[in-house]
C-alpha positions in Angstrom: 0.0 0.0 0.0 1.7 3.5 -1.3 1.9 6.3 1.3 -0.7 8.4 -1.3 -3.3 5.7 -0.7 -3.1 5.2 3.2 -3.3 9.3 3.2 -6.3 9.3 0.9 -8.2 6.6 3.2 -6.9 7.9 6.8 -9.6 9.0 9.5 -8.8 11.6 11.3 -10.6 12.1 14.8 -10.2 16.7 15.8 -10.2 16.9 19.2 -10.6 21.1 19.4 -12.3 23.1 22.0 -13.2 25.8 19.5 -15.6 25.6 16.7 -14.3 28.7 14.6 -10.6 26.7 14.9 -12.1 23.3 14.5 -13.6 24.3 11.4 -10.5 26.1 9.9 -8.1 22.9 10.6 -11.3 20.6 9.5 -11.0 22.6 6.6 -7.2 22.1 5.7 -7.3 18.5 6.2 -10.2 17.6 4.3 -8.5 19.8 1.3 -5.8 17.6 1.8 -8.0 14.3 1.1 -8.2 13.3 4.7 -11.2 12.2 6.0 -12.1 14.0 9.5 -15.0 13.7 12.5 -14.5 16.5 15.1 -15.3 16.3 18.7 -15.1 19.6 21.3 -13.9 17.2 24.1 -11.7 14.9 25.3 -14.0 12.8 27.0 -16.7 12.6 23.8 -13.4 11.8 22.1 -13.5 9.0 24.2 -16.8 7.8 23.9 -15.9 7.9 19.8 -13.2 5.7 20.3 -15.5 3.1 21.7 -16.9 2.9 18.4 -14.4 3.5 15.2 -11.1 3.4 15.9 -9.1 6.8 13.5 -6.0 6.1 11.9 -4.2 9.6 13.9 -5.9 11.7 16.8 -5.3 15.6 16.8 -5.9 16.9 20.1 -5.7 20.5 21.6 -3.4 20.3 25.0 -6.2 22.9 26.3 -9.7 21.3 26.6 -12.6 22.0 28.9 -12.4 18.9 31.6 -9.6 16.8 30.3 -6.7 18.2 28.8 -5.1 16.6 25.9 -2.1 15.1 27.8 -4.7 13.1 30.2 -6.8 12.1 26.5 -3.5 10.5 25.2 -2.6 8.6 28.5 -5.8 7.5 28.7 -5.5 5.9 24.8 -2.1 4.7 25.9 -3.4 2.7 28.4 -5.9 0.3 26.0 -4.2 -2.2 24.1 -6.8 -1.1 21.2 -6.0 2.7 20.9 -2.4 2.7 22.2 -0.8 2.5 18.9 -3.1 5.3 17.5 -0.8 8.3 16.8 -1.6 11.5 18.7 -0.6 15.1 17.3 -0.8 17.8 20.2 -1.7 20.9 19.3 -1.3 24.2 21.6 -1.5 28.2 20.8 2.3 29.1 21.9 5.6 27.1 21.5 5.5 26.6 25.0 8.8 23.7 25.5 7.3 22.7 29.2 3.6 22.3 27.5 5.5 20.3 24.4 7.3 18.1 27.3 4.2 17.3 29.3 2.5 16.4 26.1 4.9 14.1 24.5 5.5 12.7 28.0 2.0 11.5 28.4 2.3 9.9 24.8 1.8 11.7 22.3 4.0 11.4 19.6 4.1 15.0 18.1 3.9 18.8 19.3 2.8 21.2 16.9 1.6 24.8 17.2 -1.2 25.9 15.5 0.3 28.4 13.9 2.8 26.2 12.2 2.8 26.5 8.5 0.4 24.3 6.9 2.9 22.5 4.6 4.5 21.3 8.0 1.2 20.2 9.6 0.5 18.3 6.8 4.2 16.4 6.4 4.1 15.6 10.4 0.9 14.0 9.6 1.8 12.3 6.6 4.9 11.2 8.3 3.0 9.7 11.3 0.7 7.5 9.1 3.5 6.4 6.8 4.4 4.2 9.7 0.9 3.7 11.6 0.1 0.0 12.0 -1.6 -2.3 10.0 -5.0 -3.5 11.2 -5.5 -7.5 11.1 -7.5 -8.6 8.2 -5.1 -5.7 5.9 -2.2 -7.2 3.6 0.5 -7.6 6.0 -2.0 -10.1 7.8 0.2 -12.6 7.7 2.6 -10.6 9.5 4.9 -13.1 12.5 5.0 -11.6 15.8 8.3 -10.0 16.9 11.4 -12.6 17.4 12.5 -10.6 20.9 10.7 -11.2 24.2 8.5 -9.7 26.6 11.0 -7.0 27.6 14.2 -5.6 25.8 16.3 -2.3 25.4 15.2 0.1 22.2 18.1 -0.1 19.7 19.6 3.2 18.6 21.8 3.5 15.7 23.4 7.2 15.3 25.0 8.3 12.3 26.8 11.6 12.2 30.5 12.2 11.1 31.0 14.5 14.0 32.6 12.5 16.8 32.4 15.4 19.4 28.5 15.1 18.2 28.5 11.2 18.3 29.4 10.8 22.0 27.1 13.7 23.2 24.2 11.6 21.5 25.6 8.2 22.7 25.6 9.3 26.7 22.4 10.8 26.6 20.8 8.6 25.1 22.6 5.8 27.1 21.8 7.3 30.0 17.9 6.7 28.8 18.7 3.1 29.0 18.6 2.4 25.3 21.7 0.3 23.6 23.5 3.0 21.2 25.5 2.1 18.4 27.7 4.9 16.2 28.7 5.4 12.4 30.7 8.3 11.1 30.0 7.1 7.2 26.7 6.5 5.0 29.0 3.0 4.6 29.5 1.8 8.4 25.9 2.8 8.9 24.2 0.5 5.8 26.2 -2.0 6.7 25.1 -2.3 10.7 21.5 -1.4 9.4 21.7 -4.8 7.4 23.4 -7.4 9.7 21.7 -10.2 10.0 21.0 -9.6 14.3 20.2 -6.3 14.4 16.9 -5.1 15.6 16.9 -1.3 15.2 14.1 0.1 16.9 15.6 4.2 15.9 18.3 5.5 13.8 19.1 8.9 14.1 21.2 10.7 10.9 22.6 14.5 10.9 21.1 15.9 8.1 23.1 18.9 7.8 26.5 16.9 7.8 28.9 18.7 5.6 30.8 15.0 4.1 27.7 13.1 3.5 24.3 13.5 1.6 21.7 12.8 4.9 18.9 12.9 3.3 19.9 10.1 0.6 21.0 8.3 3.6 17.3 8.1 5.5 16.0 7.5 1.6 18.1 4.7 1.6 17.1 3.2 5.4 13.0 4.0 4.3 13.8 1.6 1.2 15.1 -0.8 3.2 12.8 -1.0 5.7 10.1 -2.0 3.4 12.1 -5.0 2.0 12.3 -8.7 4.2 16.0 -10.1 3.9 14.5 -13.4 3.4 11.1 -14.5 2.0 8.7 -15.2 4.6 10.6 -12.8 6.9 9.4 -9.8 8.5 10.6 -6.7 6.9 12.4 -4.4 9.4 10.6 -1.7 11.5 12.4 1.3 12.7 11.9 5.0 13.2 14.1 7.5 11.1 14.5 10.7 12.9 16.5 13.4 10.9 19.2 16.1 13.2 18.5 19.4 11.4 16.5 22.3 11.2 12.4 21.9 11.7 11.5 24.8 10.1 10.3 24.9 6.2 12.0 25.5 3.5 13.1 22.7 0.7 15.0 20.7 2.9 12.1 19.8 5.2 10.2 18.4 2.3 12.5 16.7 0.8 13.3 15.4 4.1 9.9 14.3 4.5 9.6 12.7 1.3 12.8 10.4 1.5 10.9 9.0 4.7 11.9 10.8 7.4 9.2 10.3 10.4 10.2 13.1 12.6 13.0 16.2 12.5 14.6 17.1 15.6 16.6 20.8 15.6 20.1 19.9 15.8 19.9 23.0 18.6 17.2 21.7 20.6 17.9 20.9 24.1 18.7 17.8 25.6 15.6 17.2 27.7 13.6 18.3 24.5 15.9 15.8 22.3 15.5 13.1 25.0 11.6 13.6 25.1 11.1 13.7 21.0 12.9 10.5 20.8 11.4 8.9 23.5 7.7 9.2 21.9 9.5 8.0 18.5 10.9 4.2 20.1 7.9 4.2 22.5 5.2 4.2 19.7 7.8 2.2 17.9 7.8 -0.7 20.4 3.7 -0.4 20.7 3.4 -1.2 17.1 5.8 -4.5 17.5 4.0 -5.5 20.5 0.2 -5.0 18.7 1.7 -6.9 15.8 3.0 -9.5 18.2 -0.6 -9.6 20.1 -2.5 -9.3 16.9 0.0 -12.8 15.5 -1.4 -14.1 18.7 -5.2 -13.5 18.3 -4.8 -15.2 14.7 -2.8 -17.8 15.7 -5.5 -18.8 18.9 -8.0 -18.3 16.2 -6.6 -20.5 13.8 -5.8 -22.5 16.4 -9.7 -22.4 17.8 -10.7 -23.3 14.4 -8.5 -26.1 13.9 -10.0 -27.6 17.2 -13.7 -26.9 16.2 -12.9 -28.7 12.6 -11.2 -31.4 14.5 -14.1 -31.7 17.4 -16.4 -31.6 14.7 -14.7 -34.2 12.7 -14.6 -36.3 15.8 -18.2 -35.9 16.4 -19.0 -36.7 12.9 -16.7 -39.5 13.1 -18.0 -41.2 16.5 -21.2 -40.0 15.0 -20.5 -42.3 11.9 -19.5 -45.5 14.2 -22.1 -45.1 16.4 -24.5 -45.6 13.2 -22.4 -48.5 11.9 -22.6 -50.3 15.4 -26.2 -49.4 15.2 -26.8 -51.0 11.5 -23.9 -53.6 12.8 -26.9 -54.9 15.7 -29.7 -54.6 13.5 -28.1 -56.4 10.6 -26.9 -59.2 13.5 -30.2 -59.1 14.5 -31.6 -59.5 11.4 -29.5 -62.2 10.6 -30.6 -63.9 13.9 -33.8 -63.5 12.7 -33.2 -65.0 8.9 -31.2 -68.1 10.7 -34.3 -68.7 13.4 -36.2 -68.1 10.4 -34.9 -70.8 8.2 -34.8 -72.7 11.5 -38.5 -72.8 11.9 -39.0 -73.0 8.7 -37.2 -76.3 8.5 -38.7 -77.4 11.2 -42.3 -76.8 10.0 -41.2 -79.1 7.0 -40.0 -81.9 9.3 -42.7 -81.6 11.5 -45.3 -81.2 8.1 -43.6 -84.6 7.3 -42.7 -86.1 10.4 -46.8 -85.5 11.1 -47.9 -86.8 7.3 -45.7 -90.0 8.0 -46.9 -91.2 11.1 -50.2 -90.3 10.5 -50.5 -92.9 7.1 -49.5 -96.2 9.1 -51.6 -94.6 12.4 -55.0 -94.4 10.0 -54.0 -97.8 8.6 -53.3 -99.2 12.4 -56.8 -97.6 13.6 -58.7 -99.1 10.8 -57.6 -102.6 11.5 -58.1 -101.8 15.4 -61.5 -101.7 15.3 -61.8 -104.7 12.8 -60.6 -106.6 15.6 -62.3 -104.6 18.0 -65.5 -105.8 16.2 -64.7 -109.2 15.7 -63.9 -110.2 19.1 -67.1 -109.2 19.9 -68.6 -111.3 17.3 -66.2 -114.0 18.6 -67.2 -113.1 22.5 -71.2 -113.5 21.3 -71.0 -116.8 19.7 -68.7 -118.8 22.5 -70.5 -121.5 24.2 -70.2 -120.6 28.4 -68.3 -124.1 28.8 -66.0 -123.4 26.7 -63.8 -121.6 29.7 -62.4 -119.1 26.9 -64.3 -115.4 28.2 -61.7 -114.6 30.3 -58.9 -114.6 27.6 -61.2 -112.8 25.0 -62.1 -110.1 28.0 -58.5 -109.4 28.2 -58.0 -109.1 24.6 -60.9 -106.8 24.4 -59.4 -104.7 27.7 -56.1 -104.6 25.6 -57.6 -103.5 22.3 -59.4 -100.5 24.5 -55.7 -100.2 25.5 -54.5 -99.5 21.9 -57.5 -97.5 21.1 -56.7 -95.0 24.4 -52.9 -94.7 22.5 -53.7 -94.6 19.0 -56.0 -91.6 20.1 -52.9 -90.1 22.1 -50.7 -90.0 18.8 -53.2 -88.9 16.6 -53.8 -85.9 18.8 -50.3 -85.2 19.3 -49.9 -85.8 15.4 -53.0 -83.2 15.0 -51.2 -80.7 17.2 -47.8 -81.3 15.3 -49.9 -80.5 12.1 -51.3 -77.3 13.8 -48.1 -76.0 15.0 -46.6 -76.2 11.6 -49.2 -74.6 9.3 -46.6 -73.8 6.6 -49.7 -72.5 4.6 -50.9 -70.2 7.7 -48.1 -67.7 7.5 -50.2 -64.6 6.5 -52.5 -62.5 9.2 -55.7 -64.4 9.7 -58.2 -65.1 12.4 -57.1 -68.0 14.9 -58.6 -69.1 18.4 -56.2 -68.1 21.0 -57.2 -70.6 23.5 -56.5 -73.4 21.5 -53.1 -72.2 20.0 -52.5 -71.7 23.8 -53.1 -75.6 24.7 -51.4 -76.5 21.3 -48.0 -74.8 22.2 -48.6 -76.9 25.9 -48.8 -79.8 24.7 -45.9 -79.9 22.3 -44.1 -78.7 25.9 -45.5 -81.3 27.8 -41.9 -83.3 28.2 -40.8 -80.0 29.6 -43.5 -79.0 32.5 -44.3 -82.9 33.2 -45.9 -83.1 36.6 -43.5 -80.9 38.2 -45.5 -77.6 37.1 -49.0 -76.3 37.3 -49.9 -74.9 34.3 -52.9 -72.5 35.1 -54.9 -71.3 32.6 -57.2 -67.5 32.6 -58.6 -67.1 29.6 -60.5 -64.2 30.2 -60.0 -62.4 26.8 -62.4 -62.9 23.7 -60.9 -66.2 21.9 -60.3 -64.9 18.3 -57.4 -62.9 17.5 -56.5 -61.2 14.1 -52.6 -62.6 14.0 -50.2 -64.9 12.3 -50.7 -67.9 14.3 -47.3 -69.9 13.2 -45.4 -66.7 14.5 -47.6 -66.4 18.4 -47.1 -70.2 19.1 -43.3 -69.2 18.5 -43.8 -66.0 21.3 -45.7 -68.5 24.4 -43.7 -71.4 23.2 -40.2 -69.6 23.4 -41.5 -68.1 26.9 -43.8 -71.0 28.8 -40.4 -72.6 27.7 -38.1 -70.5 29.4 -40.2 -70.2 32.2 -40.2 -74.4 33.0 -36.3 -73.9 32.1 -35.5 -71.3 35.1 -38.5 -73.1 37.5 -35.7 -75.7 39.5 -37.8 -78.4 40.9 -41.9 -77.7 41.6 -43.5 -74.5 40.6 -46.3 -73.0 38.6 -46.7 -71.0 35.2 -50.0 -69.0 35.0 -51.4 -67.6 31.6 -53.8 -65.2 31.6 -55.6 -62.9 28.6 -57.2 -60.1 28.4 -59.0 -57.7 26.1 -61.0 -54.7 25.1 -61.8 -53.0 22.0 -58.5 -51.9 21.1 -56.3 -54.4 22.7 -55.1 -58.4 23.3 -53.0 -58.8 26.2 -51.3 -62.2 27.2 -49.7 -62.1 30.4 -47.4 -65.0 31.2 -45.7 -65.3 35.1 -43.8 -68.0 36.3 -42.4 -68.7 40.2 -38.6 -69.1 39.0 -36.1 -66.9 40.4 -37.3 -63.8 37.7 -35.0 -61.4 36.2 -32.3 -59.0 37.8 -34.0 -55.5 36.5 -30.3 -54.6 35.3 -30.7 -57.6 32.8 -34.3 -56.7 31.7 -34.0 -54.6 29.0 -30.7 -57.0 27.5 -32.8 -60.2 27.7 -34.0 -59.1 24.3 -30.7 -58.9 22.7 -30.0 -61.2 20.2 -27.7 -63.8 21.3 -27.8 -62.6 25.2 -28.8 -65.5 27.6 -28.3 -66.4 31.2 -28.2 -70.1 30.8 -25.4 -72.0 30.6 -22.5 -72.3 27.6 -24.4 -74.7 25.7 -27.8 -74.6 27.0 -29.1 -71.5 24.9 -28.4 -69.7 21.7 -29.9 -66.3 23.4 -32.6 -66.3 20.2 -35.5 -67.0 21.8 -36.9 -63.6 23.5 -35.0 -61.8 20.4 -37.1 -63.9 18.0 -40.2 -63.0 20.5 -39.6 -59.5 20.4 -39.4 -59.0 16.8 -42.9 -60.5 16.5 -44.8 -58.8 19.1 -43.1 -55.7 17.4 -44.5 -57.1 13.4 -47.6 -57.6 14.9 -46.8 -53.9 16.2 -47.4 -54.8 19.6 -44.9 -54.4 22.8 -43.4 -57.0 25.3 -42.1 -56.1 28.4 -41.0 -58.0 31.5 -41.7 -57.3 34.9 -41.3 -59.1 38.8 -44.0 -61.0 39.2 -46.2 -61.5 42.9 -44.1 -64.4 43.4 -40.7 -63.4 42.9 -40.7 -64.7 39.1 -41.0 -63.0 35.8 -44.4 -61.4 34.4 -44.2 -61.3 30.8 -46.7 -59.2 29.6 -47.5 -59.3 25.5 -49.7 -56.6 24.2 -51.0 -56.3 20.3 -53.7 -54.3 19.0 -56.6 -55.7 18.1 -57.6 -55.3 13.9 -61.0 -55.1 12.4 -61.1 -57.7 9.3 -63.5 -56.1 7.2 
């Protein structure tokens, strides 16, 4: 950015008491192409720089309420205005007014009835070198190499070595590190070593054996280059010995880069003040650019932890919905394998039930053949013959075979019900008697040892797929005589009403720890022993009840057992 185009876009905040002179200096500047808002006090002043922060402040020392001086300490003192530059302006060339002002912080004195041209160079000068706000092109910018505290560094270059040593004890004395140079030659080449850190260099411009002015050109080049690429380019003030008022050689001073001209006559508490203000506001602008590489760096530091948090999030975000599709495609396969399971075993039943029952209609039809013979055989036998008590016993044994051939074709008629490969759609079945089918196929299990009691207080048809509710009692009732060690009881009790079928199903076994109650429906989770279960059973169960888009829950029953309870809605078959 040229110097032309940071003048044409500089704010200017007036701080002046009086309106007529407000107006006349309002009036120069904005000739000038600067852009200015005016305010009559210091402490509106304030209250403006709560709200856009100006590129310079120009401040009359005398202000109703706060003076000037107290305006600039109190900018100095915020990390956001401190590197602001401040002109003071006062009626007289008073040296004990220009003290206290630049001792507060300002960073120049000028009377307001300097020259114009002068005015306008010192401000010129002062935002030649103003700092950079983050987001502008030197955004990128590192913070400062040196730590939280150092000494300025002072190069002076003047051939006069009576001059030289005046300069270097006084400004010793200030606690800055001084280094000389008698030649243009001695000073380039300290300017450029590769550890120096020159904070102010200081060049007699009226030196009769060198061309000062080409000199500070020469510095102001070079401190808008970086030695390397990527490095910082240098950042020093470059104050010019000589004479301050106009004339040719103040502009051209000006215009090789010169920030500030000190008379080569001033005093030394004046010369020790002026430069004072220079490394001061110096040192503010490395330590905002240090502060503002901070902010950037936490931000991009903040941001990097957000995109990593949020990639994280997404991430366990991600696995959480593979385990979740991992379960339901394990359960799903749990459900395909019990699937095929019963599936087979419908077949084997189907044809385990066809198989017997050919030879057992083929055994019952020659039973009562003989059944009806003997009798014909008992009727026609003379009473001598002493034979009735053989043919009674054959008689009593062919009741015998009757009484078991009725057994297996009711267990054969249950095996055939239980199977219903054909009955896997939704369809109207009696509840009652899928109940005592799903018993009796159990019967090896509950034996004598358990009390089956039965409540059916519910209407007896139900809208369901029958093959799938014989699987949910049979998978319970058989758990239930599983856990039941010894005697015990099961009970099974419905229930209904317009909207709802309810089967509740409690057994006197130990029950179920509640911490295990809402696993027990996990597919492949069982509490039996390694060998004993495959932990398919109330998984299977569950997945019914929930296609018949009921619930099943599981609760401590009035005996210390488990209380299933199976709920599904009730449907209208048109």
């Amino acid at each position: 950015m040229s110097a032309e185009a940071m003048t044409q876009a500089a704010e200017i905040l007036l701080v002046e008491d009086s309106e007529t002179q407000a107006l006349q200096l309002r009036h120069m500047l904005e000739t000038n192409g600067f852009h200015v808002s005016w305010r009559s006090t210091a402490e509106a002043a304030l209250d403006g720089l709560n709200e856009k922060l100006p590129d310079l402040v120009i401040a009359d020392f005398h202000l109703p309420g706060m003076n000037g001086d107290e305006l600039t300490r109190q900018m100095r003192l915020n990390v956001r205005t401190r590197a602001i530059p401040v002109i003071m302006l006062t009626e007289a060339r008073e040296r004990t007014v220009e003290r206290q002002g630049l001792e507060s912080g300002a960073d120049a004195y000028i009377s307001k009835s300097a020259e114009q041209e002068l005015i306008i160079l010192r401000i010129k000068a002062l935002l030649r070198r103003r700092s950079l706000p983050i987001g502008d092109s030197r955004e990128e910018r590192q913070s400062p190499s040196f730590g939280a505290f150092r000494r300025a560094c002072i190069l002076i270059v003047d051939d006069s070595i009576t001059q030289r040593t005046y300069l270097q004890n006084m400004l010793g004395h200030e606690g800055y590190a001084v280094t000389t140079a008698a030649d243009p030659s001695e000073a380039l080449r300290l300017m450029r070593s590769a550890d120096a850190t020159w904070d102010c260099i200081l060049v007699n411009l009226l030196s009769p054996n060198f061309d000062g002015i080409e000199l500070c050109r020469q510095f102001n080049v070079y401190r808008g280059l970086a030695p390397l690429p990527g490095a910082d380019a240098p950042s020093f003030a470059i104050v010019g010995l000589g004479k301050e008022e106009g004339g040719q050689l103040l502009a051209r001073a000006f215009a090789a880069g010169i920030d500030d001209i000190v008379p080569s006559g001033i005093e030394a508490d004046g010369m020790r003040v002026r430069i004072r203000a220079l490394v001061r506001r110096k040192l503010m602008q490395d330590e905002n650019w240090r502060i503002e590489a901070e902010l950037r760096e936490r931000e991009i530091a903040l941001a990097r932890a957000r995109a990593e948090a949020a990639s994280a999030e997404a991430l366990a975000k991600a696995n959480r919905e593979l385990e979740e599709a991992n379960d339901l495609l394990k359960g799903t396969q749990a459900q395909l394998v019990q699937a095929a399971k019963m599936a087979s075993l419908g077949e084997l039943v189907a044809g385990i039930a066809h198989e017997i029952n050919n030879p057992l209609a083929f055994i019952q039809a020659h039973q009562g053949t003989v059944e009806r013979l003997l009798a014909e055989i008992a009727a026609k036998l003379p009473h001598d013959a002493g034979l009735e008590r053989q043919v009674q016993k054959s008689r009593d044994r062919i009741g015998a075979m009757k009484l078991g051939l009725g057994r297996i074709q009711e267990l054969v008629l249950n095996l055939r019900r239980f199977s219903r490969l054909d009955e896997g759609d939704f369809q109207t079945v009696n509840v009652p008697e899928s109940i005592e089918t799903v018993l009796a196929l159990l019967g090896h299990k509950l034996g004598t040892r358990i009390d089956v009691r039965r409540r059916y207080n519910a209407a007896p048809d139900l809208y369901c797929s029958p093959a799938l509710l014989n699987q949910v009692v049979m998978n319970i009732v058989g758990n239930a005589a599983d856990a039941i060690k010894g005697t015990g009881g099961i009970d099974i009790e419905t229930e209904s009403n317009e909207t709802t079928y309810t089967i509740r199903i409690t057994d006197t076994g130990p029950g179920i720890p509640p911490e295990l109650r809402e696993r027990i429906f996990e597919p492949f989770f069982t509490t039996k022993p390694v060998g004993s279960g495959t932990g398919l059973g109330l998984a299977i169960a569950y997945s019914v009840v929930q296609a018949h888009k009921g619930s099943i829950t599981v609760t401590a029953g009035p005996a210390g057992g488990a209380s299933f309870i199976i709920t599904i809605p009730r449907q209208i078959v048109s």
